[in-house]
Each structure stands twice: as structure tokens, then as C-alpha cells.
C-alpha positions in Angstrom: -1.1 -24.3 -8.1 -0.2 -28.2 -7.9 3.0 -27.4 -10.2 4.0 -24.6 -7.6 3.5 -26.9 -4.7 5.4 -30.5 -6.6 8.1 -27.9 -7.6 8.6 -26.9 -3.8 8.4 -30.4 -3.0 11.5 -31.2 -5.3 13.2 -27.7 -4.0 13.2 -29.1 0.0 15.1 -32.1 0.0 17.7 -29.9 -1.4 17.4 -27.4 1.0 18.5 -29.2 3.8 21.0 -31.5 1.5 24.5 -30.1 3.5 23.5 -30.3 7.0 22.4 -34.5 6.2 25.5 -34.9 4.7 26.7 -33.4 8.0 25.1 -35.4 9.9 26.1 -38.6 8.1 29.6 -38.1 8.5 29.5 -37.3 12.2 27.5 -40.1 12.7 30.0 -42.4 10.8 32.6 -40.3 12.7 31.0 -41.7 15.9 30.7 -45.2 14.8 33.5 -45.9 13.4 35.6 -46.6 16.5 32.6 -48.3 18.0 33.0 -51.0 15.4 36.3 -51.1 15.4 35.9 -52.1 18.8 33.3 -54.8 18.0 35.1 -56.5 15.4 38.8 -55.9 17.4 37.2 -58.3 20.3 36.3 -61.1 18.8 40.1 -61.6 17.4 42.8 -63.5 19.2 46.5 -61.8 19.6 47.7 -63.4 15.9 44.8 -62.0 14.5 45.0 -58.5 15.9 48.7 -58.0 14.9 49.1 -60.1 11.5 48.3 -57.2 9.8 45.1 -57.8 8.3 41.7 -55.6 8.1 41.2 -53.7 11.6 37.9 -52.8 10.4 36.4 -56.5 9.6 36.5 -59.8 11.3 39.1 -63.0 10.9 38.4 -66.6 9.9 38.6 -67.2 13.3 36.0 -65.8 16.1 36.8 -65.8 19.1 34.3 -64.0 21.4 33.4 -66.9 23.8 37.1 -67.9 24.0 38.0 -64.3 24.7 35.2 -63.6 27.0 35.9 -66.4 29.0 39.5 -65.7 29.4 38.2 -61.8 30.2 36.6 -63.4 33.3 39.0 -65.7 34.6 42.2 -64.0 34.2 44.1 -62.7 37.4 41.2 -64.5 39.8 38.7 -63.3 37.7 39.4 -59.4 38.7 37.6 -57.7 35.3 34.7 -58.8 37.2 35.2 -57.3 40.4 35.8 -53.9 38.6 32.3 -53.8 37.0 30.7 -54.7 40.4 32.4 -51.8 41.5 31.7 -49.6 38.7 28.1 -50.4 39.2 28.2 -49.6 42.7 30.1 -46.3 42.4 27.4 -45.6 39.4 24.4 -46.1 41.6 25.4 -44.5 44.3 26.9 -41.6 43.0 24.4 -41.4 40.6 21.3 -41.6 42.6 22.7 -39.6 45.2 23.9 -36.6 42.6 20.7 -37.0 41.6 18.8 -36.7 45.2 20.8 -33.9 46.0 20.3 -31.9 42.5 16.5 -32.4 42.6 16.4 -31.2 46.3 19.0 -28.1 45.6 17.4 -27.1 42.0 13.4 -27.0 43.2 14.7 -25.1 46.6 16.3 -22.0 44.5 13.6 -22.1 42.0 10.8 -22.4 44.3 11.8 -20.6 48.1 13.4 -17.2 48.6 15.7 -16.9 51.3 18.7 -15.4 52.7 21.7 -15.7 51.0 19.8 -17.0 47.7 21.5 -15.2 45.1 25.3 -15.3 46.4 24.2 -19.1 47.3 23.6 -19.9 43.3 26.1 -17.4 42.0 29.0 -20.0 44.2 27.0 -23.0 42.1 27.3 -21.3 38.7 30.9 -20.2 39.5 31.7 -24.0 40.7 30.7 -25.0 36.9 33.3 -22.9 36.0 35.8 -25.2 37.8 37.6 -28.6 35.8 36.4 -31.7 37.9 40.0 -32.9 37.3 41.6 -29.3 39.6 39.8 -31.0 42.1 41.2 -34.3 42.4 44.0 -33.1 44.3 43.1 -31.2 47.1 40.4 -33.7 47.3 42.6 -36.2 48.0 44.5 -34.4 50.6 41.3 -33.8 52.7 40.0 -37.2 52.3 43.6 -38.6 53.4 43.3 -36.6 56.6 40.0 -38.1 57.3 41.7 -41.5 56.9 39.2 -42.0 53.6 41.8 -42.8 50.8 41.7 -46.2 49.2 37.9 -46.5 50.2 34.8 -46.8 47.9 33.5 -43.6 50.0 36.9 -42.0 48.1 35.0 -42.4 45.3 31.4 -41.8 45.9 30.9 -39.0 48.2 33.1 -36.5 45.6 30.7 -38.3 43.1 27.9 -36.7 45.1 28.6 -32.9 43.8 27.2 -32.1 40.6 26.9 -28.3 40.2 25.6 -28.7 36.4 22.6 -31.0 37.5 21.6 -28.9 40.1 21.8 -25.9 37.1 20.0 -27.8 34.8 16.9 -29.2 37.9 16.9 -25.0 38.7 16.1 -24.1 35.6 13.3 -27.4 34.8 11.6 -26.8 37.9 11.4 -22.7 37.0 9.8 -23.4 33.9 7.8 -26.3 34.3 6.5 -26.2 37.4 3.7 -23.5 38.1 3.6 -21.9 41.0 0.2 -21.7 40.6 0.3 -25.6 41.1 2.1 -25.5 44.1 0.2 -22.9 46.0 -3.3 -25.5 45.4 -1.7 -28.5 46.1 -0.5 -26.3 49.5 -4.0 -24.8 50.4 -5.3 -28.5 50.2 -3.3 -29.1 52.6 -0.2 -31.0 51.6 3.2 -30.4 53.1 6.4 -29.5 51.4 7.3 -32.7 51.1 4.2 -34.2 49.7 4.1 -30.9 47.3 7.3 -32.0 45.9 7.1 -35.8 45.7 3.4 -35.6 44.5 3.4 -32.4 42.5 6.5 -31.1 41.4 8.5 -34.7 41.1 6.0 -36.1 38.4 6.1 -32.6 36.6 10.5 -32.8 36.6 10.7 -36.1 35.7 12.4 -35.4 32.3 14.6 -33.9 33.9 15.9 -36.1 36.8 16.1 -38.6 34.7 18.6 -36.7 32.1 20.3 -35.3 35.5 20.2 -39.8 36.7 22.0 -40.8 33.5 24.6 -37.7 33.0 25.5 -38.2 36.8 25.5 -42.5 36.3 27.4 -41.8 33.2 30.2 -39.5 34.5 30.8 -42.3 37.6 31.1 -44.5 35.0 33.8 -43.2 33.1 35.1 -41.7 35.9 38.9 -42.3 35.4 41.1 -39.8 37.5 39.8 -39.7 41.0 39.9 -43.6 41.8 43.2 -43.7 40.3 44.3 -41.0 42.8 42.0 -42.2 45.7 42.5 -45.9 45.0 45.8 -48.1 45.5 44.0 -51.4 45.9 43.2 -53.3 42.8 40.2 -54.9 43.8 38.4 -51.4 44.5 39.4 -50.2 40.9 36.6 -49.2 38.8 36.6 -50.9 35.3 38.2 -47.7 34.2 41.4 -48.0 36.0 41.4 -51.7 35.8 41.8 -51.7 31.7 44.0 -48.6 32.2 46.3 -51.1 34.2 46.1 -53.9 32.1 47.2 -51.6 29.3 50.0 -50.2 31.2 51.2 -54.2 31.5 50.7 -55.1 28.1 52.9 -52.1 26.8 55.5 -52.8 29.1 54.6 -57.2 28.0 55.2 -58.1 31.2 51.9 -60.3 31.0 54.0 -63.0 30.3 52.5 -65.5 27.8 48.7 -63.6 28.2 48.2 -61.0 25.5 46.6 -58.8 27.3 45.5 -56.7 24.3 42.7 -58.8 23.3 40.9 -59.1 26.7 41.5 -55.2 27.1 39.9 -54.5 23.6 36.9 -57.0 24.7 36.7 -55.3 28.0 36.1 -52.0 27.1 33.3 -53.5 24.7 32.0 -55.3 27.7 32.2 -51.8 29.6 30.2 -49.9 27.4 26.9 -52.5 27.4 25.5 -51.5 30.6 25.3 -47.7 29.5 23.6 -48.5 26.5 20.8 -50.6 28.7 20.7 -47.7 30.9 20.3 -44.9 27.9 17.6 -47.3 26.2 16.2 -47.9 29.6 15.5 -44.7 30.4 15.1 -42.6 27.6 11.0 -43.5 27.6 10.9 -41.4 31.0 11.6 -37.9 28.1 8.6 -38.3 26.7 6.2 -37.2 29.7 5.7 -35.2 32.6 5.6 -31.5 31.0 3.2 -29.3 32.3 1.3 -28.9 29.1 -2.1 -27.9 30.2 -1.2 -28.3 33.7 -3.6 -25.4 34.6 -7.1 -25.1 34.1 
């Protein structure tokens, strides 16, 4: 019996020996531009272009040289762009997030008119590229008078059929109804049912639904660089996308702009990683496991 049971020990690994090597290439797959990235911004321009190792760091460091200069070039403008990426993450962010969580727990948990034909128009609008919108977006938002505003940006940031998917189907699942119809004969409201009751129970999922709306405001790339002709409402986005369009053309004069763009987009990316670290302790609770008695 023991040599059965070592000889299956020594048959397991094995077992599941293609999908680690998998799993180590995509994560080296993944990586590999993320350190390019790291090592890239802490180079000067000579370094960058003398032909050396992309993938490892010169004699010379350059990281608080470089960050400095990221900061102070053009009236210190790279950070203007993260204060307004922040804001147009936040707000559209939270407010996706508000309006999925209210959306989501009303067609899981109400019947009424127009219910089905209501959620079939959601599914159908996941159907839709975010990018075929841009355009007649922008038309209605210029005859309101709303281009080249931060509202340009945020309110279209609002929608987000796919959280209010994913919050339908959470709240289906892991909110009894049972649960609901107590915390109702004790004599709570809607309201208090869902912020007491049902909001602890979908906290998992808000939060995922928080970071993926966060996230996409984020990166968002071509709706403020339709909406958007001022340079000091760009998001970060379009800001290094314009600082790459000058350095192509090198008409940065004697700036190498290739350096502080590199660094940038390094610089771009650290908030997202606080907010993925930050937030991923919220996955581990609020099932209903043993929710009823």
C-alpha cells in the first residue's frame, strides 16, 4: 500500500507538468515587457539608443534625474494628466460602480414590467465595441456644448453593461431571497435591505466590478482624445500618446522625449497596482456560505 501511494506521489507532478510549463511562459510572456519597461526608465537618451542590452540596466542610473525632468517638463504637465486620470478614474469608476450595483440587484431581485426586454437591451449592449461609440457620442455631447469638458469623459464612463451583467448574476446567486424577505418582515426598507443585507453579501463582487470600471477609465485612450482638445484635461493616456507623436516627428528640440515617455508609462501603471493589491483582500469574504439557518 505505501509503495502504491509514493509511486502516485512521483506520477502527479508529472501529471500536470505541460500546463506549469504553460503557465511559466505566459507568465514570462507577461513580464517581459513590464521589465523592459523598468530597466528602459532609468536610462538617459545615449543609453537607450547606443545599442546596448534593452533588457538590463547601464553604468549610469538615471531614475531621479529622469523623474525629475518627467515632472518639470512643459510646466510640469505629466502631472496634471495623472490628477486627471485619477479624477476620471474615481468618478467613473465609483459611479459605474453605483449604478451596476443598483441596476444588477433590481433585475435579480424585483419583477416588473418590461424586465426581460429591459436586460435583453443590456446583454445586447455588450455586444457593442466601446470604441463604435465614441463617435456618435461625441456628436451628442457637442450639441449639448459638453466637448473638451471632464464631464466628456466621465458621464460616458458611467455606462458599463458588463458590470451590471456580472452584479445580476452575484446578487442571483448569492443573495437568498430568503434573507431578504426576514430582513423585510423585521421591518427594514429597501434601502436598508440592500445596504445592510445584500451589499455586505455582493461585496466581492462590487469590488471586482470598482477595479474593472477604475481600470478601463484608466486606460481609457480613445474617448478623451476625441472629446478632449485641451492639453491640460488630457488623461495620462493621451498625454504620453502626444509626447510620442513629438518625439517621432523630434520636434522636442534638444529634450529626448523618449526617456520621460518610457518613465511615464512606468509611473502610470503604479497607482493600478496599489489599487489591485489594495483591494483584492475585499475577494476573500462576504459569500453567503451558511447564510441560512
Amino acid at each position: 500500500m505505501s509503495d502504491r501511494s509514493s509511486t502516485a506521489g512521483r506520477r502527479r507532478p508529472q501529471r500536470h507538468l505541460p500546463l506549469q510549463v504553460l503557465l511559466g511562459f505566459l507568465v514570462v510572456y507577461f513580464l517581459v515587457p513590464f521589465w523592459w519597461v523598468i530597466v528602459n526608465s532609468s536610462k538617459d537618451a545615449p543609453g537607450l539608443f547606443s545599442g546596448g542590452n534593452t533588457l538590463w540596466f547601464t553604468d549610469r542610473i538615471d531614475y531621479f534625474d529622469n523623474l525629475q525632468r518627467l515632472f518639470t517638463y512643459d510646466g510640469g504637465i505629466y502631472g496634471r494628466w495623472i490628477l486627471n486620470s485619477t479624477l476620471y478614474a474615481l468618478a467613473g469608476g465609483v459611479g459605474a460602480t453605483v449604478l451596476a450595483v443598483l441596476a444588477g440587484y433590481g433585475f435579480a431581485k424585483y419583477r416588473f414590467a418590461g424586465r426581460r426586454f429591459s436586460f435583453a437591451v443590456m446583454l445586447g449592449a455588450l455586444m457593442v465595441p466601446s470604441t463604435a461609440l465614441v463617435i456618435p457620442t461625441f456628436i451628442m455631447f457637442s450639441g449639448l456644448g459638453l466637448t473638451n469638458t471632464i464631464w466628456a469623459v466621465i458621464l460616458p464612463s458611467l455606462l458599463n453593461p458588463f458590470g451590471v451583467y456580472l452584479m445580476h448574476v452575484y446578487a442571483r446567486d448569492a443573495v437568498p431571497d430568503e434573507i431578504l424577505d426576514a430582513a423585510r418582515v423585521d421591518g427594514a426598507g429597501e434601502v436598508r435591505t440592500l445596504l445592510r443585507v445584500a451589499f455586505p453579501l455582493m461585496r466581492p463582487a462590487v469590488v471586482t466590478v470598482l477595479l474593472l470600471s477604475a481600470v478601463a477609465s484608466w486606460n481609457n485612450y480613445f474617448l478623451p482624445l476625441a472629446m478632449l482638445s485641451d492639453n491640460r484635461l488630457f488623461p495620462v493616456t493621451v498625454g504620453l500618446g502626444v509626447w510620442q507623436g513629438i518625439a517621432s516627428a523630434n520636434n522636442s528640440g534638444s529634450t529626448s522625449l523618449w526617456s520621460l515617455i518610457i518613465l511615464g508609462a512606468l509611473v502610470s501603471v503604479i497607482p493600478l497596482i496599489i489599487a489591485f493589491f489594495t483591494l483584492q483582500r475585499h475577494w476573500r469574504g462576504g459569500l453567503s456560505v451558511g447564510g441560512l439557518r
